[in-house]
Every structure is written in structure tokens, then in C-alpha cells.
C-alpha positions as CSV (number, residue, x, y, z in Angstrom):
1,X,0.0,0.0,0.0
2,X,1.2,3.2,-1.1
3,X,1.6,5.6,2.1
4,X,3.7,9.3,2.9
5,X,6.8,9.5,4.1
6,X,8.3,12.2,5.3
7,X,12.6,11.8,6.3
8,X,14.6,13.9,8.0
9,X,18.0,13.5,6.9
10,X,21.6,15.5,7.9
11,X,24.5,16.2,6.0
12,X,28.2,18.1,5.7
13,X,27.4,20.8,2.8
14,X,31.1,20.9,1.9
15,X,30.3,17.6,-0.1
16,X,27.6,18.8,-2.3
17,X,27.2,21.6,-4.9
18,X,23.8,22.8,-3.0
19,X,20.7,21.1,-2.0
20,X,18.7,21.7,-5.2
21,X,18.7,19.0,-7.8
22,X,21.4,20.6,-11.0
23,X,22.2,18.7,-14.0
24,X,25.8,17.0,-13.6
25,X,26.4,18.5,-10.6
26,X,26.7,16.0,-7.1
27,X,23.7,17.7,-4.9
28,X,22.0,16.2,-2.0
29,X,18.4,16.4,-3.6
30,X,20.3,14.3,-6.4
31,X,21.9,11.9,-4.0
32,X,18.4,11.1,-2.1
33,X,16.5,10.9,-5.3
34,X,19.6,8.6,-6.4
35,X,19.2,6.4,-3.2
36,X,15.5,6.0,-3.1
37,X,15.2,5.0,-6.7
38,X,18.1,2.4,-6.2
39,X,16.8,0.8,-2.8
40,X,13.1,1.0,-5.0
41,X,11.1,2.9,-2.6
42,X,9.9,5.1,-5.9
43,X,8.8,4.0,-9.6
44,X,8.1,7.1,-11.1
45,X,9.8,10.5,-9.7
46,X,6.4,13.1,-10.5
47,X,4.5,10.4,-9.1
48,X,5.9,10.1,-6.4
49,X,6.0,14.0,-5.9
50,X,9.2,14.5,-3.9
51,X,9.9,17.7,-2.0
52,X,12.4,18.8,0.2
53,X,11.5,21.4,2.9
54,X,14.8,23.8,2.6
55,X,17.1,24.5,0.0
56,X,20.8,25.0,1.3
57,X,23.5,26.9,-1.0
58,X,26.7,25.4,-1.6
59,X,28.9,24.2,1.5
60,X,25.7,24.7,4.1
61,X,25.2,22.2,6.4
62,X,22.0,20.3,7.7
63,X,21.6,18.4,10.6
64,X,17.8,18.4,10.3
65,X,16.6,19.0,6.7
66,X,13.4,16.9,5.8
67,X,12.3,15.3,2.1
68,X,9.1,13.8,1.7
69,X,7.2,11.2,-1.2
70,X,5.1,8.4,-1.8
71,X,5.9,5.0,-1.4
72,X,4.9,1.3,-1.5
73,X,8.7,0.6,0.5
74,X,8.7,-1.3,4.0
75,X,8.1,1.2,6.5
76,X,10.5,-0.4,8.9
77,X,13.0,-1.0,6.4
78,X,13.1,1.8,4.3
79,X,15.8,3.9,7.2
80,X,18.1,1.2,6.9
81,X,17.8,1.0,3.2
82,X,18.4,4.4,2.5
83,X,21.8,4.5,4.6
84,X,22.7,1.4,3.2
85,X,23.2,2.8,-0.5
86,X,23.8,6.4,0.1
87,X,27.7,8.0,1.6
88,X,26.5,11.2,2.1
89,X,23.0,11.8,3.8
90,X,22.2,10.4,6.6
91,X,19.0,9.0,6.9
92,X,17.7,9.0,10.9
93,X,14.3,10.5,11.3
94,X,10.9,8.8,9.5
95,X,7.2,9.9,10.1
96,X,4.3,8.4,7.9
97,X,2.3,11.7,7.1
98,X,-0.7,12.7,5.7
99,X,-0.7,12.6,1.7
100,X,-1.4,16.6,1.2
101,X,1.9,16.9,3.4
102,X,3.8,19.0,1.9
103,X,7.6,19.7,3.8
104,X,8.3,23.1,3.3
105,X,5.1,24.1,5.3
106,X,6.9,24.1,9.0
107,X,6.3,25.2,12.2
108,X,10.0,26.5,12.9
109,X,13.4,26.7,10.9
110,X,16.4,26.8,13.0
111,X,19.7,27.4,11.7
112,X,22.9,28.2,13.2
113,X,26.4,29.9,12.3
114,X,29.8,29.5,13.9
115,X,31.6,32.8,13.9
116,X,35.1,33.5,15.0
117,X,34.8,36.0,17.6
118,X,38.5,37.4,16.9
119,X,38.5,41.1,16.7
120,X,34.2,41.6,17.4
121,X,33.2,43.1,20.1
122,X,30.5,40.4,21.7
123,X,28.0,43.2,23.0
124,X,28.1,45.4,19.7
125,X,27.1,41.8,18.2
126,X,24.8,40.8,21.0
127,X,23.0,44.3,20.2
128,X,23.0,44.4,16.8
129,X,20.8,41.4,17.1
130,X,17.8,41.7,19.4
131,X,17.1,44.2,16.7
132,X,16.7,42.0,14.5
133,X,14.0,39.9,16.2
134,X,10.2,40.7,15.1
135,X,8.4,41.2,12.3
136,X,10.6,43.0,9.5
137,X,10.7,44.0,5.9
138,X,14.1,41.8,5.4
139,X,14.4,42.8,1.2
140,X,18.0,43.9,1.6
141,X,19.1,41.0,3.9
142,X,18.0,38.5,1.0
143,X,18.6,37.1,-2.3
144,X,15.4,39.3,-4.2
145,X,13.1,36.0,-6.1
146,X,9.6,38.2,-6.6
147,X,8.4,37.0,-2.8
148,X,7.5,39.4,-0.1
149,X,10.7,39.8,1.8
150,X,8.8,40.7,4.9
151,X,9.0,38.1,7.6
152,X,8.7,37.2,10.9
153,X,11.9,36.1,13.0
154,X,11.3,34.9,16.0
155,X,14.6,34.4,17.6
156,X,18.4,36.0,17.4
157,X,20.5,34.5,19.9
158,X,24.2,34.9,20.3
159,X,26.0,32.6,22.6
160,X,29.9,33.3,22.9
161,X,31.6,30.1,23.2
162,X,35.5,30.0,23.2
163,X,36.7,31.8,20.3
164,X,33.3,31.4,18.6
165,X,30.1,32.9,18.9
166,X,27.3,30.7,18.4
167,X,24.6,32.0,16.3
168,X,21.0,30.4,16.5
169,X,18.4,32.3,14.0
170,X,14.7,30.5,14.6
171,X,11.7,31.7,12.1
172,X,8.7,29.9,10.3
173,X,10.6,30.3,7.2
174,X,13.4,32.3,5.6
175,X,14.4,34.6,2.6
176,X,16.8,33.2,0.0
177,X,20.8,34.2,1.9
178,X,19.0,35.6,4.6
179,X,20.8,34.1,7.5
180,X,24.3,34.7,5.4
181,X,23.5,38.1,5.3
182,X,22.1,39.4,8.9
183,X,25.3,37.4,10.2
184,X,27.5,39.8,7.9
185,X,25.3,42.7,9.3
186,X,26.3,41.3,12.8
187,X,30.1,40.5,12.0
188,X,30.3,44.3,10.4
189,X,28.4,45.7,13.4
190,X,31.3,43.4,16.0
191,X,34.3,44.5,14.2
192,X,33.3,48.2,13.6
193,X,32.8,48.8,10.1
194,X,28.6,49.3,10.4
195,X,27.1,50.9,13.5
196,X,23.4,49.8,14.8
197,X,22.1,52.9,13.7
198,X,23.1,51.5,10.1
199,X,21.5,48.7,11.1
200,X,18.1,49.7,12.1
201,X,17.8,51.9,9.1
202,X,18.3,49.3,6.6
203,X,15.4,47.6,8.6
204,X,13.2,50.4,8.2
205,X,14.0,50.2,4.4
206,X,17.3,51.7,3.5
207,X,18.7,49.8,0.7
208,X,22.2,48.3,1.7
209,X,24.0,45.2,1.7
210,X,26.2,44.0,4.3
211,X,27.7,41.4,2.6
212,X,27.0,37.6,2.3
213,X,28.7,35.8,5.6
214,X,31.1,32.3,4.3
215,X,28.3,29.4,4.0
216,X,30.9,26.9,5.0
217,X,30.0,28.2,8.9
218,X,26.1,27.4,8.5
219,X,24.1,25.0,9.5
220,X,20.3,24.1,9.3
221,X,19.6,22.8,12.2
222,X,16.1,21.7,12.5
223,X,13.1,21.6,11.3
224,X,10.0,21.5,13.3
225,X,6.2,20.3,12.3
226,X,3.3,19.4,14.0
227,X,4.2,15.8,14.5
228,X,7.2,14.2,15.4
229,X,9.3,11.6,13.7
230,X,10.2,8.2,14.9
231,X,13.9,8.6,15.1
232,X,16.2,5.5,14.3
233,X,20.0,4.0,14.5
234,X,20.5,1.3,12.2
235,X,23.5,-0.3,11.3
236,X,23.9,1.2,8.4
237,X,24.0,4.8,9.9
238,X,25.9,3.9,12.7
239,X,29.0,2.3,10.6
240,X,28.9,5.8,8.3
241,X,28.9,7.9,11.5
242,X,31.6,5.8,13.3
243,X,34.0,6.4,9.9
244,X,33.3,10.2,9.4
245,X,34.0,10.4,13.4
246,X,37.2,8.9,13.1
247,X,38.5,10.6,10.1
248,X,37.8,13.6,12.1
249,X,39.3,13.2,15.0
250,X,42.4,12.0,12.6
251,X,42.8,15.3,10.8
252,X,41.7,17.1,14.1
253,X,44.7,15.9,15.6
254,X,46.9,16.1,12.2
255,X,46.3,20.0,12.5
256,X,46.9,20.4,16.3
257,X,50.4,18.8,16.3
258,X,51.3,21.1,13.5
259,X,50.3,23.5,15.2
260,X,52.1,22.5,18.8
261,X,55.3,22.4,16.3
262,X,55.2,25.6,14.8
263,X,54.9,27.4,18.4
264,X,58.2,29.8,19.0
265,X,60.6,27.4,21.3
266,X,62.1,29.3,24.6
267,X,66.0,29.9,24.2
């Protein structure tokens, strides 16, 4: 019997020219669609009518991302299937949803950015944005597609952390580079090139770009819905997750005893 699945999946962005299905390039839409046509969970693609509920540029993250379509696949199977043909999404989260499910109608979108804190001064930052919280018109902190740019966001929060500061940004839904861009606002604000008066005037419809913050730092983290998903740790997942952990912690230590060796030696 043919039922509605929706999947959350997670993966590193560095691997993958963008979510959105391209011709010849590797993306993750392509690598799902790739892995549930070869397990055969789907027959036909349109009939099937797969969606994915955010886009993600090049070198963004996910941890939480969710893709949904029809199938006739073994519900209790079909995690372990997916993780079992595909390198790079992992499959963990399954819910079997209504059929007029559509992903990309969430409660909450949560993403987060890693910034190096170097040279920022944490309260400018910390400032800058609780004014961006609330209902805005966000046009110049987007990528323009012919949508109205004004939006709700519903948290800012910045959480210094070492020589980071933890960026979490939680909405409904956001504009095309949206996140990239208030973190720019934010890094231009911490270092002293933009003030908050700069700031608030662009939200009250100024025209002026910040800049477009490095996408390799992003994450999505989350995506939440009505429901929640059955979440699962097959074999399959597990044995990926042990060999990306350990290849890791290998070049994690690679790069720390070169650095220990290139420290200045007292006479």
C-alpha cells in the first residue's frame, strides 16, 4: 500500500554543490532521489511527488533538513535501506504523514552559524541582534526572487563560546541568503565597520547590503512540524557515522600537532 513519508536527513554541505537538484552536478536532492530510486522505494519521480522542505546553498550544512514522497517501500525498512546505498545523507528521522503533506510548510526553521569572535566586540554583536528579532521588511538582507521579503523572526540569539560565537536564528521560514546576510550585518556591526544605527535603518527600508557571511560556517539545524518523527539508529548509519567520526578526530589531531610544532621554542 502506497503511504507518505516524510525523512529527515543531515548532511556536511562541503560535499555537495547545493541542496537543489542541477544537472551534472553532485547535490543532495540528487543523492536522495539517487538512493530512493536504487533501494526502489519510488517507480516514477512526479508520481511520487518528492519535496524537500529547505534549500541549502553550496557548503551549508544540515543536521535536520526533511524530504518527503510516496511510497509502497517497508516502512521499517526503508531507514536502513536508504543509509545502506547512500555515503552522504544520513537518513535518521521517519514519520508516515498525511498525503497533502507538503515539507516546506513548518512550524520552525532553525539554523545556526559558527563565527570566530576574533577582533568583534560580543555586546556590539549581542545588540545588533535583538534588533533584528520581530516582524521585519528583510528585502536587503535576502537574495530578491519576486516573494515578499517581509517576515517574521522569531529568535536572534548569540552565545559566545571559546573563540566562537554561536549564532542560532529560529523563524517559520526564511528569505533566500538571509541568514548569510544578517550574520555579515552582525560581523560588520562586532568589528566596527557598520554601526546599529546603520543597522536599524536598513530595517526600516534603506537599501544596503552587508555582505554575504562564508556558507561553510552554516548549519540548518532543525526543522520543526506538527508531529514528530520516529527517530532511528540502524547499522547502516551507525557504521557511516563511526567512519566520518574517526576521520575527524584523525585530521583534528593532524592539525593540532602542527600546530604545537610551529609554536616559538624558549631559548
Amino acid at each position: 500500500m502506497v503511504w507518505r513519508a516524510a525523512v529527515k536527513i543531515a548532511y556536511d554541505g562541503r560535499s555537495f554543490m547545493g541542496s537543489q537538484r542541477q544537472p551534472d552536478r553532485y547535490t543532495v536532492e540528487g543523492e536522495v532521489i539517487r538512493s530512493i530510486q536504487k533501494i526502489e522505494a519510488v517507480d516514477s519521480l512526479p508520481q511520487s511527488r518528492f519535496k524537500a522542505a529547505s534549500r541549502t546553498d553550496r557548503g551549508v550544512s544540515a543536521l535536520g533538513n526533511v524530504v518527503a514522497f510516496d511510497t509502497d517501500f517497508d516502512e521499517k525498512q526503508l531507514i536502513r535501506a536508504l543509509n545502506g546505498v547512500s555515503s552522504d545523507v544520513y537518513y535518521y528521522g521517519l514519520a508516515k504523514v498525511p498525503t497533502s503533506f507538503s515539507p516546506r510548510r513548518a512550524s520552525v526553521r532553525w539554523y545556526r552559524y559558527v563565527l570566530p569572535s576574533e577582533g568583534i566586540d560580543v555586546d556590539m554583536v549581542l545588540n545588533a541582534a535583538s534588533l533584528l528579532q520581530g516582524k521585519h521588511d528583510f528585502r536587503s538582507f535576502c537574495k530578491n526572487d519576486d516573494r515578499t521579503t517581509v517576515r517574521v523572526l522569531n529568535e536572534a540569539r548569540v552565545l559566545p563560546l571559546g573563540s566562537y560565537l554561536v549564532i542560532d536564528f529560529k523563524a517559520r521560514e526564511f528569505l533566500r541568503n538571509m541568514v548569510r546576510r544578517m550574520v555579515a550585518a552582525l560581523e560588520s556591526v562586532g568589528t566596527g565597520n557598520a554601526t546599529i544605527s546603520e543597522v536599524e535603518q536598513v530595517l526600516e527600508g534603506d537599501e544596503f547590503s552587508f555582505g554575504l557571511a562564508d556558507p561553510k560556517n552554516l548549519c540548518l539545524m532543525d526543522i520543526e512540524y506538527q508531529f514528530d518523527f520516529e527517530i532511528q539508529y540502524p547499522k547502516t548509519l551507525k557504521r557511516k557515522i563511526i567512519e566520518k567520526e574517526e576521520d575527524a578526530f584523525l585530521r583534528l589531531d593532524f592539525y593540532r600537532e602542527l600546530a604545537i610544532r610551529c609554536l616559538p621554542v624558549d631559548p
